[in-house]
C-alpha positions in Angstrom: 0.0 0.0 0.0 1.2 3.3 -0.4 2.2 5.9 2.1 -0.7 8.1 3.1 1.4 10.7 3.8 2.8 11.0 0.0 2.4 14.5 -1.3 1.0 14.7 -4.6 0.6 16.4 -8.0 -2.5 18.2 -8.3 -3.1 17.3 -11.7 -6.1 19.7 -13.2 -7.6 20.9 -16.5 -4.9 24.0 -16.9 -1.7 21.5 -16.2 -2.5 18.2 -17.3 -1.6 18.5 -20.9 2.1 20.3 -19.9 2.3 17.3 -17.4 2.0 15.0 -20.2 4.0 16.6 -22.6 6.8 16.6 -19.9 6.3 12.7 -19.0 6.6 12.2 -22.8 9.5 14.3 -23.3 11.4 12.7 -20.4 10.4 9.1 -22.1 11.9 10.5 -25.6 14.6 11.6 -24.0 15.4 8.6 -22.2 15.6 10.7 -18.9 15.2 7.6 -16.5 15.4 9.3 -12.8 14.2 12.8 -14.0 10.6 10.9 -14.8 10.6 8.5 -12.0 10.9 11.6 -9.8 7.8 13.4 -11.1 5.9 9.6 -11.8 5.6 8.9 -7.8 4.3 12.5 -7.6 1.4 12.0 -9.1 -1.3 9.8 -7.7 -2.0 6.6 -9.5 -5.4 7.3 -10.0 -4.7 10.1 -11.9 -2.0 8.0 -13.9 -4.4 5.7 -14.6 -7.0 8.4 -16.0 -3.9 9.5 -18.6 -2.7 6.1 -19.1 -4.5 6.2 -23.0 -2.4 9.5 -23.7 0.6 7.2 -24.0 1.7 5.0 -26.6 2.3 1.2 -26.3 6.4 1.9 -25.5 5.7 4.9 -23.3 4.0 2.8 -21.0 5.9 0.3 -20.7 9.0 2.9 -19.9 6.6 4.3 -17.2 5.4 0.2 -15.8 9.7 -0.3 -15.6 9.9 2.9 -13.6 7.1 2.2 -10.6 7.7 0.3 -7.6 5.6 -2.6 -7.2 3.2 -0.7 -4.6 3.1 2.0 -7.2 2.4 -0.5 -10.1 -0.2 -2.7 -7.8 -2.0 0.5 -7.3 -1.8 2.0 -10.8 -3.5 -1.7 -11.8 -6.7 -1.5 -9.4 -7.5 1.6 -10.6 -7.3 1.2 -14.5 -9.8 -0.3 -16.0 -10.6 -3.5 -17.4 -9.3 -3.3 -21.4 -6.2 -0.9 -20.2 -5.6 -3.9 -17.1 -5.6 -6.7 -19.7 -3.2 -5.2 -22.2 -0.9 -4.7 -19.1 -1.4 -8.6 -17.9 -1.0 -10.1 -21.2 2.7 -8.2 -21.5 3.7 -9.6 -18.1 4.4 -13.3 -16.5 3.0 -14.7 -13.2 5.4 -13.7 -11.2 4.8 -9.9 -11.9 1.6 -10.0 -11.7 1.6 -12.1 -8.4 4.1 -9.4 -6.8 1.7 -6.6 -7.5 -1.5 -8.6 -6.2 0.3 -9.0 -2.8 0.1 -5.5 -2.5 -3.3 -5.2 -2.8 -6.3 -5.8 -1.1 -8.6 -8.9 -1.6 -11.7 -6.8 -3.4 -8.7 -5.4 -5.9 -7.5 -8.4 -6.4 -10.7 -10.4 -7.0 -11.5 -7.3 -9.8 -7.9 -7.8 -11.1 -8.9 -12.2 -11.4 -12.0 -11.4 -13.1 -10.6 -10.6 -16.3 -8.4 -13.2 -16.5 -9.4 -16.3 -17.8 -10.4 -18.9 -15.1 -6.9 -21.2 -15.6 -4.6 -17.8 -15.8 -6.7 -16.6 -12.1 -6.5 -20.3 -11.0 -2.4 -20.8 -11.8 -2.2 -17.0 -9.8 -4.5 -18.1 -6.6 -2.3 -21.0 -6.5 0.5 -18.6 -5.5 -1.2 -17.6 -1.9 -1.0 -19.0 1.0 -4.2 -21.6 1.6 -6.2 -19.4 3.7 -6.1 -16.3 1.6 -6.9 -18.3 -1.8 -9.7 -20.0 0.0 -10.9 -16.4 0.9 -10.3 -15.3 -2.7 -12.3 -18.1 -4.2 -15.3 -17.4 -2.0 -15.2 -13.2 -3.1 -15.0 -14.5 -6.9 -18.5 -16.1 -6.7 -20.1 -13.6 -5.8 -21.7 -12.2 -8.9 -20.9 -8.8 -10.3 -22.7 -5.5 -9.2 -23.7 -7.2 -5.8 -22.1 -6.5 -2.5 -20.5 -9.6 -2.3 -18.2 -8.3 -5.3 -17.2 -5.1 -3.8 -16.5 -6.5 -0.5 -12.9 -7.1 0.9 -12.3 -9.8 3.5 -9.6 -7.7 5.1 -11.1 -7.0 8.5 -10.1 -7.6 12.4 -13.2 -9.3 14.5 -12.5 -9.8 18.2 -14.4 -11.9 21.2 -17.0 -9.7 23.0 -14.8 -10.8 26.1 -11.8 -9.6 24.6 -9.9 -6.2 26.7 -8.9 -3.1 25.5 -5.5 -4.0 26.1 -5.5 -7.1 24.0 -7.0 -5.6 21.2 -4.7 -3.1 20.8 -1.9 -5.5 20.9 -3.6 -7.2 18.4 -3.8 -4.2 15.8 -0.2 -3.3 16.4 0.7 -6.7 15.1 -0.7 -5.3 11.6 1.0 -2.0 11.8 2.5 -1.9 8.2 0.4 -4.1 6.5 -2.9 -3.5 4.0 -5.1 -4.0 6.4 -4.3 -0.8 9.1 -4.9 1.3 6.0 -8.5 1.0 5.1 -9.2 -0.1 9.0 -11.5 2.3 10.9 -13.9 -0.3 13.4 -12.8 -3.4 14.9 -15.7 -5.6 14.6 -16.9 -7.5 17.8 -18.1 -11.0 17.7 -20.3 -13.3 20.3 -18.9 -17.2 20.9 -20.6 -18.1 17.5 -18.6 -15.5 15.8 -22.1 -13.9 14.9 -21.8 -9.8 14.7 -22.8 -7.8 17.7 -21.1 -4.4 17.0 -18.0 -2.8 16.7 -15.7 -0.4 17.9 -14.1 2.8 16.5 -10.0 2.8 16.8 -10.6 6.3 18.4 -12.9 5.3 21.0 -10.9 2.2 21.9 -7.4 4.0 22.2 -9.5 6.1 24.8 -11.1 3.5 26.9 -9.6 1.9 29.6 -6.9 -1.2 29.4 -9.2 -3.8 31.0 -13.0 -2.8 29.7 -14.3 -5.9 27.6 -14.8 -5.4 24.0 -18.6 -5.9 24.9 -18.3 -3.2 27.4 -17.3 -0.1 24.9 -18.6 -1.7 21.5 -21.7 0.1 19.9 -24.4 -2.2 18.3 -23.9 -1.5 13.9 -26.7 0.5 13.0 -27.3 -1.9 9.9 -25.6 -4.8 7.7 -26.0 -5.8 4.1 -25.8 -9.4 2.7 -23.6 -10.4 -0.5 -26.4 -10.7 -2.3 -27.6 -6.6 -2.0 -27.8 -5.0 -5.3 -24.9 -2.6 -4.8 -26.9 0.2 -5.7 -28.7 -0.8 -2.7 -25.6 -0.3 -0.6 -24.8 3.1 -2.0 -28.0 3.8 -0.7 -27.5 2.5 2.2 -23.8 4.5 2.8 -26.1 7.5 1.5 -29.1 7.1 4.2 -26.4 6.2 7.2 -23.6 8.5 6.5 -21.4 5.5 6.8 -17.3 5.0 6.0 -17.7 1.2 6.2 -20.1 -1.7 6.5 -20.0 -5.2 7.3 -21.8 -7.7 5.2 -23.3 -10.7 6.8 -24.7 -13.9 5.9 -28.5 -15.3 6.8 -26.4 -16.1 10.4 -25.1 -13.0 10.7 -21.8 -14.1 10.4 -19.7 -11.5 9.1 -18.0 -12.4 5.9 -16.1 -9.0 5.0 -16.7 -5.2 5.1 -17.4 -2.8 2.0 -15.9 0.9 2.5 -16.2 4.2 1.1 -14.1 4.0 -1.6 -15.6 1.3 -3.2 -18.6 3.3 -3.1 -17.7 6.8 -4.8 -16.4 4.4 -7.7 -20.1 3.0 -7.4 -21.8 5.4 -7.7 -19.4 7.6 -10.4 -19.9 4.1 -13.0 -24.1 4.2 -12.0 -24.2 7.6 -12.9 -21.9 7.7 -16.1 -24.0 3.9 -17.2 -27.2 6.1 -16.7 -25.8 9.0 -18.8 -24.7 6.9 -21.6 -28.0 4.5 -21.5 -30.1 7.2 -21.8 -28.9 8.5 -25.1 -28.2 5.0 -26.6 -24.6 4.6 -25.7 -22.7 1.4 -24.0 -21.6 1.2 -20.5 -18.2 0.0 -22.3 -18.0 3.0 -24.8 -15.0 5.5 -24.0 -13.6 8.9 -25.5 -10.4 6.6 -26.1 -12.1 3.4 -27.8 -11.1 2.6 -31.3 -13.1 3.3 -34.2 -14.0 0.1 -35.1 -15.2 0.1 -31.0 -17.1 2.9 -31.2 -19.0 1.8 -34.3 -19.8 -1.7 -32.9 -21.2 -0.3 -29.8 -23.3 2.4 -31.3 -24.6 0.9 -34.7 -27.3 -1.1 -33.1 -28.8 2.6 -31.6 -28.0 3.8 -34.8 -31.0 1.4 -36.3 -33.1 2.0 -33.3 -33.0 5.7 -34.5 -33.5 4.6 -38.1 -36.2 3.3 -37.3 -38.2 5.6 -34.7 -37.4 8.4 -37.5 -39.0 6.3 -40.5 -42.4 6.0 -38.5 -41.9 10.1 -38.0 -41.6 10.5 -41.5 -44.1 7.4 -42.3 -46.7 10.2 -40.6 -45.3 13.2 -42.6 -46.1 10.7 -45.4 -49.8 10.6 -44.2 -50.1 15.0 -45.2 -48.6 15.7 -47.9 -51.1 17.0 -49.3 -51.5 19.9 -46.7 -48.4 20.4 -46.4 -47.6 21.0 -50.3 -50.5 23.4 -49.7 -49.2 25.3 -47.2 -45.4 25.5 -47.2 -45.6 27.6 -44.4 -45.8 24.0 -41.9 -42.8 23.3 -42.7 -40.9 26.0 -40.8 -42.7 25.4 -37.6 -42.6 21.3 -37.7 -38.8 21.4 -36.5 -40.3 24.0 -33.6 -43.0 22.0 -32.2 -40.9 18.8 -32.3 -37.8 20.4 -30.8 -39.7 21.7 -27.9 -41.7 18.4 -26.9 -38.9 16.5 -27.4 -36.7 18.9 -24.3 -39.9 18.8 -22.3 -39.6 15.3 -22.6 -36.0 14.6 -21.7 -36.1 16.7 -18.8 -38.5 14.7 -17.3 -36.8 11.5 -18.3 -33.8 13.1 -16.6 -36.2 14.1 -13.3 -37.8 10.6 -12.9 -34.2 8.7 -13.9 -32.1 10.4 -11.1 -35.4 10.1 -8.7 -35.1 6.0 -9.2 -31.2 6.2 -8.9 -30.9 7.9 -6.0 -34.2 6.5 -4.1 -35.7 9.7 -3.6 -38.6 8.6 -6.1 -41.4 6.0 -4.7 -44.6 4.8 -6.3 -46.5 6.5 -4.1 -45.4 9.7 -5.2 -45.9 8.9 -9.1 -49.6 10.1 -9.0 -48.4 13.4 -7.4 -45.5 14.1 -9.2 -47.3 13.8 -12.4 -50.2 15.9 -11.6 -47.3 18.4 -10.9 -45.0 18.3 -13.6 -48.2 18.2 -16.2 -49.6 22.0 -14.6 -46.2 23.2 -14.4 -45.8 22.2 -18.1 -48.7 23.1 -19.3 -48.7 26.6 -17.9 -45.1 26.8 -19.5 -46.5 25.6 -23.1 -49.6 27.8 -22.8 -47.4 31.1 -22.7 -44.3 29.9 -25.2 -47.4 28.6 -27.3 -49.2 31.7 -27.1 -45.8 33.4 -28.3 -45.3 31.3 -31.0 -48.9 31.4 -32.2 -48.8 35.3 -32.4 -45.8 35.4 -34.4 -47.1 32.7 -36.9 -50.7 34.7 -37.0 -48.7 37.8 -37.7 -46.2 35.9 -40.0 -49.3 35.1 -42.3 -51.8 37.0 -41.1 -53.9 33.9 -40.7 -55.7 33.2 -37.2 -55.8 30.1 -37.5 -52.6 29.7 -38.2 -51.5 31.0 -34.9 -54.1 29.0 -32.8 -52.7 25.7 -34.5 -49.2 26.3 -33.5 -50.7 27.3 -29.8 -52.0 24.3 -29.3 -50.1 22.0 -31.2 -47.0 23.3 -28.9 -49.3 22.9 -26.1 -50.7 19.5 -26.7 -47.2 17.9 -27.9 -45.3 19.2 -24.4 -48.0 18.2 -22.3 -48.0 14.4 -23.8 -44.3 14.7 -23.9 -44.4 15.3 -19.9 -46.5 12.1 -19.8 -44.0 9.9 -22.1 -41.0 11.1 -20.0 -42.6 10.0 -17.0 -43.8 6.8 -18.3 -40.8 5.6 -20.6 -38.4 4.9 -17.4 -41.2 4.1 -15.3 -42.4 1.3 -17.6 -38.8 -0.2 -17.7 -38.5 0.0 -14.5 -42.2 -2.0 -13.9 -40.3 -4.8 -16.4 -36.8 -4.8 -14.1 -34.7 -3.1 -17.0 -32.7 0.2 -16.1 -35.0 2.8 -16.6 -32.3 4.6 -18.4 -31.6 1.8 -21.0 -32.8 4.5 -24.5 -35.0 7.1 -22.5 -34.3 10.1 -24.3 -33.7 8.0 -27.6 -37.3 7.0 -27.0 -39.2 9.7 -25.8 -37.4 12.3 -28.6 -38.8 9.7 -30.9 -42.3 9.3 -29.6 -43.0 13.0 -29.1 -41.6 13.9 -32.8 -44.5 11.2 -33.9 -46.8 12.8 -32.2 -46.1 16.2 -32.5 -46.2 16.0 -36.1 -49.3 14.0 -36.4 -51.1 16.6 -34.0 -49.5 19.5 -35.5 -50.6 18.2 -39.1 -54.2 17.0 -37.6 -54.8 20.3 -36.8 -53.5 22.0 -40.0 -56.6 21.1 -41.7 -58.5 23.4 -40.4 -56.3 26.4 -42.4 
C-alpha cells in the first residue's frame, strides 16, 4: 500500500496536458530518474485516467519505472481493457508481486478478467487461507455487495480487553489492512456480529474494559447478495465509512468501505448518462473506431427506425403540407420543444429511481405536478409562437394551430417522460436503458401528427 502521507501532484484541466508533454519528453529523452521523480508525484489514479495518452512503449517505460506498490496500485484503478493489455505483456510472477500488495476486493476485480486457468495458476501462489478467501469473493456475482467486498477486516471476542485488542492491531502496523481499517468488529462465541468499535474510541477506553463493554451495536448490515446500488444507498441514508456484510447467520464475511462506493456510484451515474442517449456502458472517448461503431450501430437502427415512423406520418399529409409550405418551418419548432420537455423529465424521474428519492406512491403526485407546471409553461411559449405565426401570415388560424399544437405535444411529452423509465422500471430493465432515444422519438411522432391534424383546419 502506499504511504498516506505522500504529497501529490494536483493534476487539473490548466496543467494536465504540460504534465503530459513533460512525461513524454522525459520518455523521448530517455531521462530515466528525471521521470521517476515526477511519476511517484502524481497519484496513481490520476495516472491511470492519462494512461490512453501514451503510446504502447511509453508505458511500458513508465510500468519499468514504478515500484511494485506504485504499479499494484496504478493496476486496481485502471480499468478492465487498459488492465488486460498490461497482464497479457507480463508473467505470473509480476503480476503475483503486485496482487500482494493489494487488497482482496482489488484483487478479486484484477482475477475477473483473466481467464479462469490464468486466475487459477495466480490463486495457487497464496497461502491456503487467503486463496480460500479469494475463491469465495469471486463467486459472488458482479454488481452485488458480495463483489465489492474485501475480507480484510479484524473481529475480536465480546470478552476480549482493551488492552489485548490493541496489541492485536499493532501486530498489523504496516500491512494492507491498518490502511482502510476504521472499526474493529466484535463478535459473540458463535462468531455472529454484535457491534464494533471505532479505533478512536478504543485508544480512549480503559486497558481492561471488555470489547462488549465499549462496542456500539452497527446500525445496519448488508448481505452479499444486495444490489450494490442498494448499498450506495445504504452509505447515502447512514452517512457510513464502512459496512460489514453478513450472511443469513449473521456471520460476518467482509466489510465494503467508502471508496468502493464513490467508484459505485461515479460508474451508475456515467452507465445512466450513456444508456439514456443510446450509448454502451463500455463506450470511452479513447475506444477505437472500429469500438465505437460496434457499440453504437445497433442505436444507430433503433433511430433509423423511430425516425422512418416520424416520416411514415409526414407521409400521411402531404397534401397539406404541399399546400401550405408555411408547416414546414414550424414542424422542426413543435418537435424540438416536446422532445426537451420530454427529456427533462426522463432526466427528473431517472435520477429520482437512482438515488431513491422517487417512490410509487409519489408517481400520481408528481405527475399531476410536472403536467400544470408544463402546461402553464407551453400555454405562454405557445401563445408566443402562435402570435408570431398569426402575424407571420396574417392567418388566425394559423396562430391558434401552433398554440396548441405546442401545447398538446409538451404536455404528452411530460406524460411519455414519465412513463418511458417508469415502464422499464415495472419490467426490471434500467429505466435509463434509451429514455431520451425513445421519448425524442415518440414526441416527434406525435407532434407532427397533431400538429398536421390540426393543419386542416387552415
Amino acid at each position: 500500500m502506499l504511504d498516506s502521507g505522500q504529497k501529490y501532484l494536483l493534476v487539473s484541466q490548466d496543467n494536465q496536458e504540460r504534465i503530459i508533454q513533460l512525461l513524454k519528453r522525459l520518455i523521448s529523452h530517455r531521462k530515466a530518474q528525471n521521470l521517476k521523480k515526477i511519476l511517484v508525484r502524481i497519484h496513481p489514479s490520476i495516472l491511470a485516467n492519462l494512461w490512453d495518452l501514451f503510446n504502447d512503449t511509453e508505458q511500458e517505460v513508465i510500468l519499468s519505472l514504478l515500484t511494485e506498490e506504485y504499479s499494484a496500485e496504478l493496476l486496481a484503478e485502471l480499468d478492465s481493457p487498459e488492465r488486460q493489455e498490461i497482464l497479457k505483456s507480463k508473467n505470473t510472477d509480476w503480476i503475483v508481486e503486485r496482487l500482494e500488495e493489494l487488497e482482496s476486493d482489488d484483487i478479486v476485480d484484477i482475477l475477473k478478467g483473466l481467464s479462469n486457468w490464468e486466475a487459477n495458476l495466480i490463486i495457487r501462489r497464496f497461502d491456503h487461507n487467503y486463496s480460500e478467501k479469494i475463491k469465495a469473493l469471486l463467486k459472488y456475482p458482479e454488481e452485488t455487495a458480495g463483489s465489492l467486498m474485501t475480507s480484510d477486516f479484524l473481529m475480536v471476542n465480546q470478552n476480549a480487553k482493551v488492552e489485548s485488542i490493541i496489541k492485536q492491531f499493532r501486530k498489523f502496523i504496516g500491512k494492507d489492512l491498518v490502511d482502510d481499517l476504521h472499526f474493529i468488529y466484535v463478535g459473540d462465541k458463535n462468531n455472529r456480529l454484535i457491534g464494533y468499535i471505532p479505533l478512536r474510541k478504543l485508544i480512549l477506553e480503559k486497558p481492561m474494559k471488555k470489547a462488549q463493554d465499549v462496542m456500539t451495536p452497527p446500525p445496519v448490515t448488508v448481505t452479499p447478495e444486495m444490489d450494490q446500488e442498494e448499498v450506495a444507498k445504504i452509505f447515502k441514508n447512514y452517512n457510513l465509512i464502512s459496512i460489514p456484510v453478513v450472511n443469513e447467520e449473521n456471520i460476518i464475511l467482509g466489510k465494503i468501505t467508502i471508496d468502493d462506493i464513490v467508484d459505485v456510484l461515479d460508474k451508475e451515474a456515467s452507465e445512466d448518462v450513456f444508456r439514456m442517449v443510446g450509448l454502451g456502458k463500455e463506450e470511452k472517448i479513447s475506444n477505437s473506431i472500429f469500438a465505437s461503431f460496434k457499440l453504437r450501430l445497433p442505436w444507430m437502427f433503433v433511430n433509423l427506425l423511430t425516425t422512418s415512423l416520424s416520416a411514415a406520418v409526414i407521409a400521411q399529409f402531404t397534401d397539406i403540407v404541399e399546400k401550405h409550405i408555411v408547416l414546414a418551418i414550424f414542424m422542426p419548432m413543435i418537435a424540438a420543444l416536446g422532445g426537451a420537455t420530454g427529456n427533462q423529465m426522463v432526466a427528473m424521474i431517472v435520477r429520482g429511481l437512482a438515488i431513491g428519492d422517487l417512490y410509487w406512491s409519489h408517481v400520481r403526485w408528481i405527475l399531476f405536478r410536472e403536467v400544470i407546471s408544463v402546461t402553464l409553461g407551453a400555454c405562454i411559449i405557445g401563445s408566443i409562437t402562435g402570435i408570431v405565426a398569426w402575424q407571420f401570415q396574417n392567418q388566425a388560424i394559423l396562430g391558434i394551430v401552433v398554440t396548441s399544437s405546442l401545447v398538446l405535444n409538451m404536455i404528452i411529452a411530460t406524460l411519455i417522460g414519465a412513463g418511458v423509465p417508469l415502464l422499464l422500471k415495472l419490467l426490471k430493465l434500467d429505466p435509463a436503458l434509451g429514455s431520451s432515444i425513445l421519448v425524442a422519438a415518440i414526441t416527434d411522432l406525435m407532434g407532427f401528427f397533431i400538429f398536421l391534424s390540426l393543419a386542416y383546419q387552415i
